[in-house]
N, C-alpha and C positions, 0 to 999 in steps of 0.2 A: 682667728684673733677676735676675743670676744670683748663686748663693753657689758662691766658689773653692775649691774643694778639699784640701786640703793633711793631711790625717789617712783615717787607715781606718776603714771600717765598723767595724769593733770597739769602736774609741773611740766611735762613735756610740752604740754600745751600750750602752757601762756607762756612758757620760753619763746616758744616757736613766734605767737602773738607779739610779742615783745620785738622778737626779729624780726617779723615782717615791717612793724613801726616802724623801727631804726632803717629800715632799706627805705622805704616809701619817701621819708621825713630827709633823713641826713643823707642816703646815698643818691639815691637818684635823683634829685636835684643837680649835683656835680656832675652826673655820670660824662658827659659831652668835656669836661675836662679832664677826667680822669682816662676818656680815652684819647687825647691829645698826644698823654705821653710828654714826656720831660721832666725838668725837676720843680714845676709847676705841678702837677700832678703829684710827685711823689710825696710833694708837704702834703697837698690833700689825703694822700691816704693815711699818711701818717698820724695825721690829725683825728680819722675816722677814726682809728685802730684807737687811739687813745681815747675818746669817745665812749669806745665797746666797752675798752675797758672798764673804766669807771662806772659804766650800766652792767656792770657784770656779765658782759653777752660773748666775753674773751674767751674760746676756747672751750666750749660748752661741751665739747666731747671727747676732751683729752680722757685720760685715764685720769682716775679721784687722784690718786699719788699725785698727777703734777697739777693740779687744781681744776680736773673736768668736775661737772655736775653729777657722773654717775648713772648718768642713764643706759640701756640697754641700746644696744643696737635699734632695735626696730622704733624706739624710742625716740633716739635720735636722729633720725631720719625725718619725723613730723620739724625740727627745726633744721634740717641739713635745705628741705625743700623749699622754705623759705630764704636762706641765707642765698639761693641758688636765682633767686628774683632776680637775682644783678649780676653782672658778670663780675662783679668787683668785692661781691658779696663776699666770698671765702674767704680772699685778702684778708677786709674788714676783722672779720669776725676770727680768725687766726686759722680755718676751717684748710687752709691750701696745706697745713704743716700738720694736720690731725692723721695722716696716716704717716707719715716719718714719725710723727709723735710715738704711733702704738708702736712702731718697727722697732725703733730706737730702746722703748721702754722693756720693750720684750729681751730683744735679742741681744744688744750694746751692751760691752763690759762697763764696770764700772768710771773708767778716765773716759770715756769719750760721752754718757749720761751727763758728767760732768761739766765736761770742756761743750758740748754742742746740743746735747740736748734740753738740760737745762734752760739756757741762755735761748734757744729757740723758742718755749713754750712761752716764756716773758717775752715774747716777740725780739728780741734784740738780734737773732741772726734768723736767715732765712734757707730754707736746704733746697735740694736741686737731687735727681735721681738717675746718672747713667747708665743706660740699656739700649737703646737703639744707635747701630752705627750705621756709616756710609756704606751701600751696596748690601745691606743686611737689614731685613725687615726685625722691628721690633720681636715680631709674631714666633719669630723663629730664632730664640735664642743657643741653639747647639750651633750655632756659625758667627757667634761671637769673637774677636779675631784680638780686642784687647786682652794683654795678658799680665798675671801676677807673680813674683818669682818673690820667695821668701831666702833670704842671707839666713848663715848661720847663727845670728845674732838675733833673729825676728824679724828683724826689718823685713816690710814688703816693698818692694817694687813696682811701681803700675806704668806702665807705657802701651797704650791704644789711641781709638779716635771715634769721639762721641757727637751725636747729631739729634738735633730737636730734642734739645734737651730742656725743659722748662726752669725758669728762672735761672738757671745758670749765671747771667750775666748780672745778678743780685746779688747770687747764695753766697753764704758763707766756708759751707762745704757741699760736697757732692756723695753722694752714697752709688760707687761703682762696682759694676759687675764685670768679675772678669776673668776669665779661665786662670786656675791657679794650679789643675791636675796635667797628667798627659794629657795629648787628644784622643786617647782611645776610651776616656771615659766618659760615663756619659752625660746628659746635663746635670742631674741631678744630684751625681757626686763629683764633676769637675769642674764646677764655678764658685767663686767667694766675692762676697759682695764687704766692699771694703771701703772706709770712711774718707775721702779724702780732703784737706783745706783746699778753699779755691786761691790760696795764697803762698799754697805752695809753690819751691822752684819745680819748674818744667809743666806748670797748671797753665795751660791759656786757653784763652777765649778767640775761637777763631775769627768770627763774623756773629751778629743776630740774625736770626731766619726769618722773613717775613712770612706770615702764611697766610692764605688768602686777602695780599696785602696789607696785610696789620704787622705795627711788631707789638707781638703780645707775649713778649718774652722768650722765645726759641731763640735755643744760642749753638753753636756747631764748637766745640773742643778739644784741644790735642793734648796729651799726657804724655809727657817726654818722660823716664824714668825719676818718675814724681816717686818718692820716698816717705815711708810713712810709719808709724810705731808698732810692733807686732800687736798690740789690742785695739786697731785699728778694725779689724774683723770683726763684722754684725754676724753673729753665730759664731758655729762652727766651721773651719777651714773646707772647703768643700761643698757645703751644702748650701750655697749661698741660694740655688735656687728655692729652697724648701722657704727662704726667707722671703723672695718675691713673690712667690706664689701667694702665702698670706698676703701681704701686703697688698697684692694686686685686687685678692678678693673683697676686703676692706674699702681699695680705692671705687673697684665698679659699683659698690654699692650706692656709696655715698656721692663719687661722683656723677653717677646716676641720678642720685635724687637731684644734686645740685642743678642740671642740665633740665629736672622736671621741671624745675623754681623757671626757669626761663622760658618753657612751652607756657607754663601756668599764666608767668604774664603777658606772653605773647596771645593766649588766648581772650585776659582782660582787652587788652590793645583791642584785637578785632574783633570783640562785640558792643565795645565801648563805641570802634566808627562806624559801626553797623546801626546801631541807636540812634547816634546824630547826623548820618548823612543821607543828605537826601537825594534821591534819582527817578528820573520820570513820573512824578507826581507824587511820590511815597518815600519813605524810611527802605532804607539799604536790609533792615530785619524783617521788612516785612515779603522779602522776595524769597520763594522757593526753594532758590538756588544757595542762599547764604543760609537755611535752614541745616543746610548739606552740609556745611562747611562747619560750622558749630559742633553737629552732632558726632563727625567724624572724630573730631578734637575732641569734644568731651569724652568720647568711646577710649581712644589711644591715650590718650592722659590718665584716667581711670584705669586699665588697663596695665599699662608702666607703672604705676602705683604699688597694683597688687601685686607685680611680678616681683620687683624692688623687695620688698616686703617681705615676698617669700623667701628668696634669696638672705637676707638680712638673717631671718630666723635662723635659716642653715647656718651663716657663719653664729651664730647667738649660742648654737646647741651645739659649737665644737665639730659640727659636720662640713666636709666640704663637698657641694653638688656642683660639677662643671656644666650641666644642662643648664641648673636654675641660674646660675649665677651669667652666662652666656646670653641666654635669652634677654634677663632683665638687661642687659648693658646694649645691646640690641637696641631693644623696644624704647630702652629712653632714650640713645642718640635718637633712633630715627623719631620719637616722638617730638622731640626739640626741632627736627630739620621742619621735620610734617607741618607743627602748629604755626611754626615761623612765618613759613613759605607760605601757608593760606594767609595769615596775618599782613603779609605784604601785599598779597595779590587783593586784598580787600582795600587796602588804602592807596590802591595803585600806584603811579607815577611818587608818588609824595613817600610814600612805602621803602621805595627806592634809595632815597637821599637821605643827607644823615639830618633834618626837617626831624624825625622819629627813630626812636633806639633801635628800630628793628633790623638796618640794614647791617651793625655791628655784629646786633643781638645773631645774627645770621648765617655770617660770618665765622663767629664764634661756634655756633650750633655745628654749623657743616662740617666741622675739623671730629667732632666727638666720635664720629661715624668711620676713623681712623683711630685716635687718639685710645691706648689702654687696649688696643686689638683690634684690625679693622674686623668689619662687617663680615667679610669670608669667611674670616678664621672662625667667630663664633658663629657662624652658621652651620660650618664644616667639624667644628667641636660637639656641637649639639645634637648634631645629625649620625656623627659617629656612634655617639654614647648612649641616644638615644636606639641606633640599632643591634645595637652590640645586645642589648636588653634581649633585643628576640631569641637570642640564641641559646637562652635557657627557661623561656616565657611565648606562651602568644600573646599576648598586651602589656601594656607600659603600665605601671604604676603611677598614674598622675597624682593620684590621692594616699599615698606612704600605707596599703592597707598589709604591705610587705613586712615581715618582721627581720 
């Protein structure tokens, strides 16, 4: 899934400029209300979002058709990383809906572009993505256990039971996945990922999830023989996975970058109290030890950059690489947990409390490192692929000098 080109780096740049202002100035001022939570909050965000708008900062990476800027993939990532300063950032900026956006745009018949996607890219409904169930790691979608039966008439059928599912208890609809072939088939031709209203009969919300004590939207769901119109199917019947797989690759990128935006400012945090605090006679910067700590962060932030980056290009150039795209989703959770966790260990006790964003910011970081695949799986993905290589090569191609 690729984003079209049509503007210059440059523009990409003072976009991005532009959004890091709007985070500094409007968001993060609130942010301690916004993580409150309630319907105190929810005006606040709504107020942002309208805000963006008007600054034209809405959706800066949708597809041109539904009113993106056009930029490239790798383009858009110089303001993805920005928008990723705040935890609240994506919200804002329409950025949590830019990969339903490209899903929808690609693969949604014409009534459902209509009915939900439309109406989503103007912010007015919000989407949610069913894939991980109870007793069923996300990671392993061939033991999916909701199922889709199609009537003689088209109608689908969906009755399962979905977990940690984001925004759910907001969206408007939900994009579920869900075995619709035999079970003898395999993922790849036995699931269809299918649109459903969260207002449908037999649609409910079980409980909100807290996760590492936050409720930051995880919701738990049961699908009772929710009913729905045959061009409710994102693609083709069957191949529903061939639709997540894009999607997913799109999501790591970006959400990747996003998760940089928050190492980034956890890295301003702790050298900004390294500057001003003073300890045994001297500046907290001027010790040894916190030189260590800098340089490490600068190295792994730098690093996730470039990885990001490459990743991006591949999906940019219609390629899909599961190493690159593994690794950077990797490298940016854990560089989010990394800079966090020195950032708090430098402000100490104070580090701690919600006194400073970081213990939120922290919070939030920790989950990425599950969140879109845990850690294992892409380690055990890359490691796969990576040796499989040997079996027809003595060395890996790091540098594409392969034709």
């Amino acid at each position: 899934m690729t984003l079209t080109a049509t503007t210059e780096l440059t523009t990409a740049r003072e976009l991005a400029r532009r959004v890091r202002d709007f985070v500094d100035t409007e968001i993060v001022p609130v942010e301690s209300a916004l993580w409150a939570g309630g319907a105190h909050a929810c005006e606040r965000l709504e107020e942002l979002q309208r805000r963006a708008r008007q600054q034209g900062l809405w959706g800066i990476g949708y597809p041109v058709e539904l009113g993106g800027r056009g930029l490239l993939l790798t383009e858009y990532l110089l303001v993805a990383e920005q928008e990723g300063r705040s935890h609240f950032g994506p919200a804002v900026f329409g950025a949590e809906s830019l990969v339903d956006a490209h899903m929808l745009h690609r693969f949604a018949r014409p009534e459902v572009r209509e009915r939900y996607l439309l109406p989503m890219v103007r912010g007015e409904m919000v989407p949610s993505f069913g894939m991980t169930e109870p007793g069923r790691t996300g990671s392993e979608p061939s033991g999916i256990r909701t199922r889709a039966s199609q009537d003689d008439d088209g109608t689908w059928t969906v009755t399962g039971h979905k977990w940690f599912i984001s925004n759910a208890g907001k969206a408007s609809f939900m994009s579920v996945l869900a075995r619709s072939e035999g079970l003898g088939k395999p993922a790849n031709t036995g699931f269809s990922l299918i649109v459903v209203p969260t207002n449908a009969d037999g649609f409910r919300v079980v409980r909100t999830q807290p996760v590492l004590g936050q409720f930051t939207g995880q919701c738990e769901i049961e699908l009772s023989d929710v009913r729905v119109r045959e061009h409710h199917v994102v693609g083709e019947r069957g191949l529903g996975m061939t639709v997540v797989q894009e999607r997913l690759g799109l999501a790591r990128t970006v959400r990747g970058m996003h998760w940089l935006g928050q190492a980034q400012r956890g890295f301003d945090l702790m050298c900004q109290r390294m500057r001003r605090r003073q300890m045994h006679g001297g500046r907290l910067s001027d010790k040894q030890l916190m030189h260590q700590l800098v340089t490490e962060s600068y190295l792994e932030i730098s690093a996730a950059r470039a990885l990001l980056r490459r990743a991006a290009g591949r999906l940019e150039s219609g390629q899909r690489h599961a190493v690159d795209l593994s690794v950077a989703k990797l490298a940016a959770s854990r560089t989010a947990v990394n800079v966090l966790d020195r950032a708090i260990q430098v402000h100490g006790a104070e580090g701690l409390s919600d006194d400073t964003p970081l213990s939120s910011m922290y919070r939030a970081a920790r989950a990425t490192r599950i969140y879109d695949g845990a850690d294992e799986v892409h380690v055990t993905t890359a490691a796969h692929r990576i040796l499989k290589s040997y079996v027809d090569s003595d060395s890996y191609d790091f540098t594409d000098l392969t034709d």
